[in-house]
C-alpha positions as CSV (number, residue, x, y, z in Angstrom):
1,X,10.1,-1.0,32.1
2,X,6.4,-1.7,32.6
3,X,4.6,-0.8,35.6
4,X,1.3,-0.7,37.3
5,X,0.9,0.8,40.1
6,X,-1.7,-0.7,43.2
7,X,-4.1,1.8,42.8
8,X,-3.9,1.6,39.0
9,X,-4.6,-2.3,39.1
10,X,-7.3,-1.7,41.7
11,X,-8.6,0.2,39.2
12,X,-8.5,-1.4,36.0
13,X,-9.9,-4.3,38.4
14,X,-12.8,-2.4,38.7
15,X,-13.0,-1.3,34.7
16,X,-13.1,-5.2,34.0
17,X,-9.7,-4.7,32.5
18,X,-7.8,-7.8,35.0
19,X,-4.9,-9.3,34.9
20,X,-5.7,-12.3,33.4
21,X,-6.5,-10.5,30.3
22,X,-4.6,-7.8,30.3
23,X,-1.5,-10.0,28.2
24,X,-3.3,-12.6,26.0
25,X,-1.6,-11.5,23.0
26,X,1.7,-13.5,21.6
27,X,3.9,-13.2,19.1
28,X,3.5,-15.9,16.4
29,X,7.7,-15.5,15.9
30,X,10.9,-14.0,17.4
31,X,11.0,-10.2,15.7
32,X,12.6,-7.5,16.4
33,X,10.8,-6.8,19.6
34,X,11.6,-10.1,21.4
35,X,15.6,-9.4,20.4
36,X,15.4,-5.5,21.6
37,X,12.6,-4.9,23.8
38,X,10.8,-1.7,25.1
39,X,12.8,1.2,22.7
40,X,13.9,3.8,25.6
41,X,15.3,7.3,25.2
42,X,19.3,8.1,26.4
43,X,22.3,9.8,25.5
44,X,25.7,7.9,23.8
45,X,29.1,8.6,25.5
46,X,29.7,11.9,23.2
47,X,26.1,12.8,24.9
48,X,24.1,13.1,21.7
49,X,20.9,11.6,21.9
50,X,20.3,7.9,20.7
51,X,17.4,5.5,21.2
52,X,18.3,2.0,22.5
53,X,16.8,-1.3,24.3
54,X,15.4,-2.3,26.9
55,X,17.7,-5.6,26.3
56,X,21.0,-4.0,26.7
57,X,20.1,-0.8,27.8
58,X,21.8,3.0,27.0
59,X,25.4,2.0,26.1
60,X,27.9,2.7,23.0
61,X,27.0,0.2,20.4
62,X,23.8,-0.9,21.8
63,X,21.5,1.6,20.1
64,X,18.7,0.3,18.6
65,X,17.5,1.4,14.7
66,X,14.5,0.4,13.7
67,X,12.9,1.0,10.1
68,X,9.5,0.5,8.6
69,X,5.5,1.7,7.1
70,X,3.9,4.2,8.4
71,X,0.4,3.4,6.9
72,X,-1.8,6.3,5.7
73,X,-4.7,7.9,6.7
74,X,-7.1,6.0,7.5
75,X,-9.5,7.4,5.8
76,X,-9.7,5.9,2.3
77,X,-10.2,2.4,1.0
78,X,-6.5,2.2,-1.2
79,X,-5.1,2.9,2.3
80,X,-7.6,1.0,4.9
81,X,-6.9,-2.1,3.0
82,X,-3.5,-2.0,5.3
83,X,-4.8,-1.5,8.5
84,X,-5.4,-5.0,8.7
85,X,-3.7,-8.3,9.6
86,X,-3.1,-9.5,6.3
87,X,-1.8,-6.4,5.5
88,X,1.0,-5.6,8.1
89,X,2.0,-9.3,7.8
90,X,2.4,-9.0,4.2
91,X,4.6,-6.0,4.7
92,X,6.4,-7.7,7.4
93,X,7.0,-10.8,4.6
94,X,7.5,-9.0,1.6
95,X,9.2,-5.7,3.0
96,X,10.9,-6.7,5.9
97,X,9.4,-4.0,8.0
98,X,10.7,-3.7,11.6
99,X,7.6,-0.7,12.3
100,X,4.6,-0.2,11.2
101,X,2.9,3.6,11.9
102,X,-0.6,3.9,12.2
103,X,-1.9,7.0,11.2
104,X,-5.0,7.4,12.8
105,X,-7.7,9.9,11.4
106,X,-8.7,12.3,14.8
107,X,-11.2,14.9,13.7
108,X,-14.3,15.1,11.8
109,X,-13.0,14.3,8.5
110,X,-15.0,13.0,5.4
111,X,-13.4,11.9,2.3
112,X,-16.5,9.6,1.2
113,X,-14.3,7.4,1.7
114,X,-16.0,3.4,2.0
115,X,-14.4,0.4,3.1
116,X,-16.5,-3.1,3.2
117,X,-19.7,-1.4,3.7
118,X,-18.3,1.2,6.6
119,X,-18.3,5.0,5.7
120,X,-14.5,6.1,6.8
121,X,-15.0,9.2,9.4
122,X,-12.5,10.5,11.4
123,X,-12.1,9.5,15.7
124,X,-14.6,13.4,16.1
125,X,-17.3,11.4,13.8
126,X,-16.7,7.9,14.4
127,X,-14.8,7.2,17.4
128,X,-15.3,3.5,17.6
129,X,-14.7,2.9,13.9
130,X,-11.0,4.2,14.2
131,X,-10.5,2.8,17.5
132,X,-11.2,-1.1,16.2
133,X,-8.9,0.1,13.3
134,X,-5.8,1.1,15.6
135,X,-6.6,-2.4,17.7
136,X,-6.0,-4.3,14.5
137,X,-3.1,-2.8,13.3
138,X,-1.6,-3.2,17.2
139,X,-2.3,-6.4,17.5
140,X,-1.7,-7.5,14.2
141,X,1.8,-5.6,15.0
142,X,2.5,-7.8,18.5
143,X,1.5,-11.0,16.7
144,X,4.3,-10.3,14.3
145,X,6.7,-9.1,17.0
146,X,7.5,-5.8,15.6
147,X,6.8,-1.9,16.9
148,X,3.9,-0.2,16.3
149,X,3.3,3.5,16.7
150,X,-0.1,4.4,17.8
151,X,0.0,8.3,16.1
152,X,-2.6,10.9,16.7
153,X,-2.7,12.4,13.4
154,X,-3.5,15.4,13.7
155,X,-2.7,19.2,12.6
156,X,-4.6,20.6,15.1
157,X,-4.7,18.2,18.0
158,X,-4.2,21.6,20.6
159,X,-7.5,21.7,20.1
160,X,-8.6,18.1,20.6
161,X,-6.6,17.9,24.2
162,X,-9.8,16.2,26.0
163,X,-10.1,13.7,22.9
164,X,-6.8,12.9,23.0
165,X,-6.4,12.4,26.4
166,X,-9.4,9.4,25.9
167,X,-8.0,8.2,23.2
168,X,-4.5,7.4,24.6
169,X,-5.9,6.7,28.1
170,X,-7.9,3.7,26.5
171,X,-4.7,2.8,24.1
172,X,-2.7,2.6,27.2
173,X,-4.8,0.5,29.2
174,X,-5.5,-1.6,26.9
175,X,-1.4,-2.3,25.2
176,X,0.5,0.0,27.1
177,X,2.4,-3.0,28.8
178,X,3.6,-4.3,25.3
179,X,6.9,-3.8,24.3
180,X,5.7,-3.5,20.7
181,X,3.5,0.5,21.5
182,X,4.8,3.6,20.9
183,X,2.6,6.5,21.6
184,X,2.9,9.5,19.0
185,X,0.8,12.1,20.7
186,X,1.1,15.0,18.3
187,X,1.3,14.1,14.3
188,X,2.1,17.5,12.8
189,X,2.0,20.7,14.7
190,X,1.6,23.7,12.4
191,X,3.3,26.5,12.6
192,X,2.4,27.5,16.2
193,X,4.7,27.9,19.3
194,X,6.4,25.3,20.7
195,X,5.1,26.3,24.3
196,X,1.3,25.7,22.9
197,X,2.4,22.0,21.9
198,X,4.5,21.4,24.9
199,X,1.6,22.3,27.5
200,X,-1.2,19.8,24.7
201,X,1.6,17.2,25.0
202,X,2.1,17.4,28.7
203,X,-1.6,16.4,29.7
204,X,-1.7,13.6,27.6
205,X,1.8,12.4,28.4
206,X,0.4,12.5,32.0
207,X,-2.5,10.0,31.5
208,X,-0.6,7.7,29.4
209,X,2.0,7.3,32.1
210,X,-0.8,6.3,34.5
211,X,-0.7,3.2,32.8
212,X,2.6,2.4,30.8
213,X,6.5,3.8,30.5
214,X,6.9,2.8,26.9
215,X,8.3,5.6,24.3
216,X,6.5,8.8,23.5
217,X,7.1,10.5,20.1
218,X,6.2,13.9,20.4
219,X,5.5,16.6,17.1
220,X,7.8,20.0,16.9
221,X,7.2,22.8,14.9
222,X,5.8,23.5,11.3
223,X,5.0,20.0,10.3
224,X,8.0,18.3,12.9
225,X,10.7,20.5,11.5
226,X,11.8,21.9,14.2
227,X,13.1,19.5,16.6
228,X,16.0,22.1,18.1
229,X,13.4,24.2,19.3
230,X,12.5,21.7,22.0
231,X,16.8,22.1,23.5
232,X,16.5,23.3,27.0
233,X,12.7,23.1,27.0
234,X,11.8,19.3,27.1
235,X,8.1,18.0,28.3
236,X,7.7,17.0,31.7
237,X,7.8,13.4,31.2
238,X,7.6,11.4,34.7
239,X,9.5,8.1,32.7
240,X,12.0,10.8,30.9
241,X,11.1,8.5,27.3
242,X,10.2,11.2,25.0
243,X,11.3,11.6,22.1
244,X,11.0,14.2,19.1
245,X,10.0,14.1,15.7
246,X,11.6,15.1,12.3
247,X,9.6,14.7,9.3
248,X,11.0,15.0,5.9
249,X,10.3,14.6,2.4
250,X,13.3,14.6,0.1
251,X,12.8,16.6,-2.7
252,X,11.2,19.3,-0.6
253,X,14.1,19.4,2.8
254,X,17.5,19.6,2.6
255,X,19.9,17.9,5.1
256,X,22.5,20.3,6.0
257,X,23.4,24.1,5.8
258,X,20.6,26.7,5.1
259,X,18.2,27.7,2.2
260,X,18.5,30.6,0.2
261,X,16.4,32.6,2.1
262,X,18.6,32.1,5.4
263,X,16.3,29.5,7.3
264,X,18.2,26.0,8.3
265,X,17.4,22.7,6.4
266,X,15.6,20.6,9.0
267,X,18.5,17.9,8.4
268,X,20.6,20.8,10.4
269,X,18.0,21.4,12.9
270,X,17.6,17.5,13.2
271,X,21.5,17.3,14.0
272,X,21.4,20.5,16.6
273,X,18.9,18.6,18.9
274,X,20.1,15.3,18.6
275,X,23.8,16.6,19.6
276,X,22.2,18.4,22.4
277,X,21.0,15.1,23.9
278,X,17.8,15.0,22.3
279,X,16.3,11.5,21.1
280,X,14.9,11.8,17.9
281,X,12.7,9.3,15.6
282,X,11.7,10.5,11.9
283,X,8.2,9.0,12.3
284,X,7.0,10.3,9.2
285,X,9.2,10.4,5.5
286,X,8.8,10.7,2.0
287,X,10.5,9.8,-1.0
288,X,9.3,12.8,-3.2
289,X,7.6,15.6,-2.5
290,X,6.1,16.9,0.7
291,X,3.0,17.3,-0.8
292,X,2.6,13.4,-1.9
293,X,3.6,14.2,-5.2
294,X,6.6,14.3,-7.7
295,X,9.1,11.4,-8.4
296,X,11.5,10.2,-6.6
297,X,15.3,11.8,-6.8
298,X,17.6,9.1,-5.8
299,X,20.2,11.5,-5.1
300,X,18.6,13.6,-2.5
301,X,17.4,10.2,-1.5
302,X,20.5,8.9,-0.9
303,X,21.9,12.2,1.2
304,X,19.0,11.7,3.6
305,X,19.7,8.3,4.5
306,X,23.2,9.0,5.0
307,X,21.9,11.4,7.6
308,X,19.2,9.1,8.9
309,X,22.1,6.3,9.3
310,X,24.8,8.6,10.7
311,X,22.5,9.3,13.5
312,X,21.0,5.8,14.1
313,X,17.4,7.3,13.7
314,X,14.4,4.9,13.3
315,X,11.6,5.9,11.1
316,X,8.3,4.9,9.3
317,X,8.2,5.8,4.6
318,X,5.1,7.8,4.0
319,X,2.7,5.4,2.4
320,X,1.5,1.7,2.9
321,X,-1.2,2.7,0.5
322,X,-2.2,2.8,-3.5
323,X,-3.2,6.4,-3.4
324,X,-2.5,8.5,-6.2
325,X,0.3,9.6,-5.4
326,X,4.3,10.1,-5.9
327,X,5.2,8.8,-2.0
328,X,2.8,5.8,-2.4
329,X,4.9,2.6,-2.1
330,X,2.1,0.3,-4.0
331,X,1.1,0.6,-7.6
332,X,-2.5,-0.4,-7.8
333,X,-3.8,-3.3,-8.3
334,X,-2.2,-4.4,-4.6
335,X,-4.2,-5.7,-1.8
336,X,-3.6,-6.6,1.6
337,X,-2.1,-10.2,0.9
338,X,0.0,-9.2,-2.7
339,X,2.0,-6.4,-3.0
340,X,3.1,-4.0,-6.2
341,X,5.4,-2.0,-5.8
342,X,5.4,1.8,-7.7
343,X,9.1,4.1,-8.0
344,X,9.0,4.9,-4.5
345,X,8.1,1.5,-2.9
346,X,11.2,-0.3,-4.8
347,X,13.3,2.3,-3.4
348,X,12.1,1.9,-0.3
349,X,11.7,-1.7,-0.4
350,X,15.8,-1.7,-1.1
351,X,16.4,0.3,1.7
352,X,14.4,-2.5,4.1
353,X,16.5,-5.1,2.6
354,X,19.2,-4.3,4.8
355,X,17.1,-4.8,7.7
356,X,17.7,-8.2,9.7
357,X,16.0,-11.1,8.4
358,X,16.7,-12.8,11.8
359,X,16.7,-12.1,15.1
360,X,17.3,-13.5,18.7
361,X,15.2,-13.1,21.4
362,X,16.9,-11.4,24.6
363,X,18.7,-13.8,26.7
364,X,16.7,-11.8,29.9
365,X,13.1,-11.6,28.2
366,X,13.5,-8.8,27.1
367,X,11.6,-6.6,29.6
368,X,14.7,-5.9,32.2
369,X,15.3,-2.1,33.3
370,X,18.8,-1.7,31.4
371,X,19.1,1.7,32.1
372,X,16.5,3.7,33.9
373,X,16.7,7.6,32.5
374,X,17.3,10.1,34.9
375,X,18.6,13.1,33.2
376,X,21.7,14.6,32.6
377,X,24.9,13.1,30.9
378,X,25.5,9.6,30.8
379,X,26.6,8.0,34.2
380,X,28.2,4.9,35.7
381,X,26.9,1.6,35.6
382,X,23.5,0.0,36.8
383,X,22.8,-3.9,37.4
384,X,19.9,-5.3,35.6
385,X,18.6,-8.5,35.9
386,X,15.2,-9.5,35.0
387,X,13.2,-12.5,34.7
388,X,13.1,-14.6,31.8
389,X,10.3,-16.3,29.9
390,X,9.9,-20.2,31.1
391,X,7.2,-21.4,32.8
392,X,9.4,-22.6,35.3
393,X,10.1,-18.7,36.2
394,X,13.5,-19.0,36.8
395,X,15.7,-15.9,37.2
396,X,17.3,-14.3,34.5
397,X,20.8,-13.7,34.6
398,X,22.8,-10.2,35.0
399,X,23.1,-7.5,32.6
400,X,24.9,-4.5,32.8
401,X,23.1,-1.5,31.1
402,X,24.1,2.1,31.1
403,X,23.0,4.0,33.8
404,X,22.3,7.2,32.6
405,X,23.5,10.2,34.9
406,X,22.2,12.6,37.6
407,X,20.3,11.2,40.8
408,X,20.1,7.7,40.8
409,X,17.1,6.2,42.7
410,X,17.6,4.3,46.1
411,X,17.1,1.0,44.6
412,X,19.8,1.9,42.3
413,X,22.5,2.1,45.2
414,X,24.5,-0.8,46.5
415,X,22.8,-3.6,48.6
416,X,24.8,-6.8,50.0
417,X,22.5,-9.5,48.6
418,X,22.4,-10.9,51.7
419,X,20.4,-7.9,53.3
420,X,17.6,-8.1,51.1
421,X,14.8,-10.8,52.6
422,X,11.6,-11.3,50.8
423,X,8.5,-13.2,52.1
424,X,4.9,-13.9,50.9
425,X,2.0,-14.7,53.5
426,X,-1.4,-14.0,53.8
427,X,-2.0,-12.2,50.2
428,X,0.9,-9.9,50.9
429,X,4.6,-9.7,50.2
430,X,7.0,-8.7,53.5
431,X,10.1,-6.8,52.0
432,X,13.0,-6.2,54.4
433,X,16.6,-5.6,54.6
434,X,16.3,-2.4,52.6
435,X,15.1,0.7,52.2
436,X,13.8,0.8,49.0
437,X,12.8,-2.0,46.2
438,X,11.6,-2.5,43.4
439,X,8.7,-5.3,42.8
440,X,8.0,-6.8,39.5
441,X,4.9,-9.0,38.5
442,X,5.1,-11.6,36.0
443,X,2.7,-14.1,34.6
444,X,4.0,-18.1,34.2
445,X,5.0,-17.1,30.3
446,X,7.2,-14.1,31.5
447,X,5.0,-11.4,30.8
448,X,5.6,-8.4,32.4
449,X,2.3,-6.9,34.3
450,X,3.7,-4.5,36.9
451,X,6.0,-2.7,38.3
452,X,6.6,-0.6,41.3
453,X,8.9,1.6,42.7
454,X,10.4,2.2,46.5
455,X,8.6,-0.5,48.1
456,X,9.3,-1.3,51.7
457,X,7.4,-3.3,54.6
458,X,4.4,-4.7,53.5
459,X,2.9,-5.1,49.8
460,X,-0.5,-6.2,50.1
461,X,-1.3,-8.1,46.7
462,X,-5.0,-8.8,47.8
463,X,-6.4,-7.0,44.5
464,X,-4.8,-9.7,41.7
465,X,-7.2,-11.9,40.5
466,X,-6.6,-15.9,42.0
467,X,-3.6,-17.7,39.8
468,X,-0.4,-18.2,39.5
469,X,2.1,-15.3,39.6
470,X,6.1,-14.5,39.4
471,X,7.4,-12.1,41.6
472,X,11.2,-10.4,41.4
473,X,12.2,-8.0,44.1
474,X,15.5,-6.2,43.9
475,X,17.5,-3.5,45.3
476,X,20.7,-2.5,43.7
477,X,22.8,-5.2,42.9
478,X,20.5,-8.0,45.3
479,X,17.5,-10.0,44.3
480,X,15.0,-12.4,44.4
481,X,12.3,-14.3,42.6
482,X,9.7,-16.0,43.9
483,X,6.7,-17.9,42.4
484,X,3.4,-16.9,44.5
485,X,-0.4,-17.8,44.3
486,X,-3.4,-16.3,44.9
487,X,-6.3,-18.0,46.2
């Protein structure tokens, strides 16, 4: 779900980041992201871990796979052609890509690299040249209604915590109530300790959820290898949706058993977290080998996806770009508006095919909570309703979406619907009847642009800029949805 707190808005009020800009973008058709919303963390009946939808929420058969382009660094021209418009709408024409990664450039880096007259430098050099790179590629993603994962790629980013911690604060100001972000904090830890990267991520998961709840990938061990290392050990993640990376390259990993000398193939270690509840998302793969390289082997190929299937896991082919290399999907001589494809982008290309060419946009908006995460195995039922997209405001209907176990929240617990009574007077709403509520802010189109928690008594609204608003308070299984305006 999406949420701002008061404070937060009283804030970004303040920054010049209002309301009535903070959702101007709209998707030009229904994608992916209008038929699944927000992608959310939980655990199936058997408690492995999945990732699912805010549409239906955490419930067998409702797990959401979603497959694309991660896009390379961005650092050189055969590879910045991409991070544009043109060229993640191409992909999404000719590929059918559901994703698109963007794998920004963080340090001080210098291939002299040049791109229409721009010397490419890393975020260290040339902070605002990478930061106008991610917005394109995000928007261009929202426009096209598909995800886009906004990666800090990095080796090293432990040592770029402050940076970082900018970075994604501004990223999550900024998009962070879009269904369409995900926020990979950590590309590719080297082989340090997971401890080290689980106190880097922990600071920068804690400003991003200042500002949004959408997923968080986070980087494991010795290039992402290592995902079972995190069992038992998890970030503190206020939102609990976190999930953790395995990155492979098929003719270098193997998917199950062990290597000669005794270490586990990372297709194992992928399987040991994910079957002890762990969500995980293969953000980064490659068709050959793991250094770029090599040819495609369609066998080993084929045993990865398998695995990648079995699992439901989402994941991004290492690279939209005409590099030199074995991984590259495009053959040069490509640009940003035709495509040609090399070994590796074929094969890839015929594993996107079997991607939906059509999708249906949540009967609810997409945006409803179906299925708040609060740790431990998978619980009863919750009640989700949410508002849907017409002018008109009216409310969306029901949904049930798996309520995943432990403590549930207040607002989660049983209220008669007649108990719950909701006035608005004076710039403030007047909640009563219950305990506990939560309130949701929508504009006329049905965008989602707050939420808040365990509110009772008064709500003063005072700090929202003067329109026209939708507001849904609800407490268990009672609501209601009223249309408000500030003068």
């Amino acid at each position: 779900m999406k949420f701002l707190s008061i404070p937060a808005l009283a804030c970004a009020m303040t920054l010049g980041f209002g309301l009535a800009s903070a959702q101007t973008i709209t998707p030009s058709r229904v994608g992916p992201v209008s038929q699944y919303g927000q992608l959310m963390t939980g655990k199936n009946s058997a408690g492995e871990g999945r990732i699912y939808g805010s549409c239906q929420g955490v419930k067998d058969g409702a797990e959401v796979q979603v497959r694309g382009m991660s896009l390379y660094w961005s650092l050189m021209p055969q590879a910045v052609e991409y991070w544009s418009e043109e060229g993640v709408s191409t992909m999404v024409r000719d590929m059918n890509i559901q994703i698109v990664r963007a794998a920004m450039a963080t340090g001080n880096e210098d291939w002299s690299g040049e791109y229409n007259g721009q010397k490419l430098q890393g975020y260290g050099s040339n902070p605002s040249l990478q930061k106008n790179l991610m917005k394109t590629v995000v928007e261009a993603a929202i426009k096209n209604d598909i995800y886009v994962i906004i990666d800090w790629h990095s080796h090293e980013a432990t040592s770029q915590t402050d940076a970082a911690k900018g970075f994604f604060e501004e990223m999550a100001k900024t998009y962070g109530q879009y269904d369409n972000v995900i926020f990979e904090v950590f590309n590719e830890p080297t082989d340090i300790a997971w401890g080290n990267i689980k106190n880097y991520a922990n600071q920068v998961i804690s400003t991003i959820r200042q500002y949004s709840d959408n997923l968080i990938l986070v980087g494991t061990r010795s290039w992402d290898q290592h995902p079972e290392e995190v069992i038992g050990q998890e970030v503190n993640d206020s939102k609990k949706n976190t999930a953790y990376t395995l990155h492979y390259y098929a003719n270098s990993h193997c998917v199950s058993g062990n290597y000669d000398w005794g270490g586990s193939c990372e297709g194992a270690n992928g399987e040991k977290a994910i079957k002890a509840g762990l969500s995980v998302f293969v953000s980064e793969w490659g068709t050959a080998d793991a250094n770029g390289g090599g040819n495609p082997d369609q066998g080993k190929n084929s045993q990865w996806q398998t695995f990648i299937n079995k699992y439901k896991l989402s994941w991004a082919n290492w690279s939209a770009s005409y590099i030199s290399e074995g991984t590259a999907a495009f053959a040069s001589g490509s640009n940003k508006n035709s495509l040609q494809y090399t070994t590796s982008g074929n094969l890839v290309k015929g594993y996107l095919a079997t991607n939906p060419t059509t999708y249906t946009a949540c009967a609810t908006g997409g945006s409803q909570q179906g299925g708040q995460q609060q740790g431990g195995d998978q619980g009863g039922q919750q009640q989700g309703g949410d508002q849907g997209g017409d002018q008109g405001g009216q409310q969306g209907g029901q949904q049930q979406g798996g309520q995943q176990g432990g403590q549930q929240q207040a607002i989660n617990s049983f209220v008669p619907a007649s108990a719950l009574s909701v006035t608005f007077s004076g710039k403030a709403l007047e909640i009563s009847g219950v305990n506990a509520a939560n309130v949701e802010l929508f504009d006329l189109k049905g965008h989602k642009l707050m939420m808040i928690d365990g509110v009772s008594g008064t709500l003063s609204l005072a700090s929202l800029p003067q329109g026209m608003y939708m507001v849904k308070v609800s407490s268990g299984s009672a609501s209601s949805v009223k249309a408000i305006s500030i003068k």
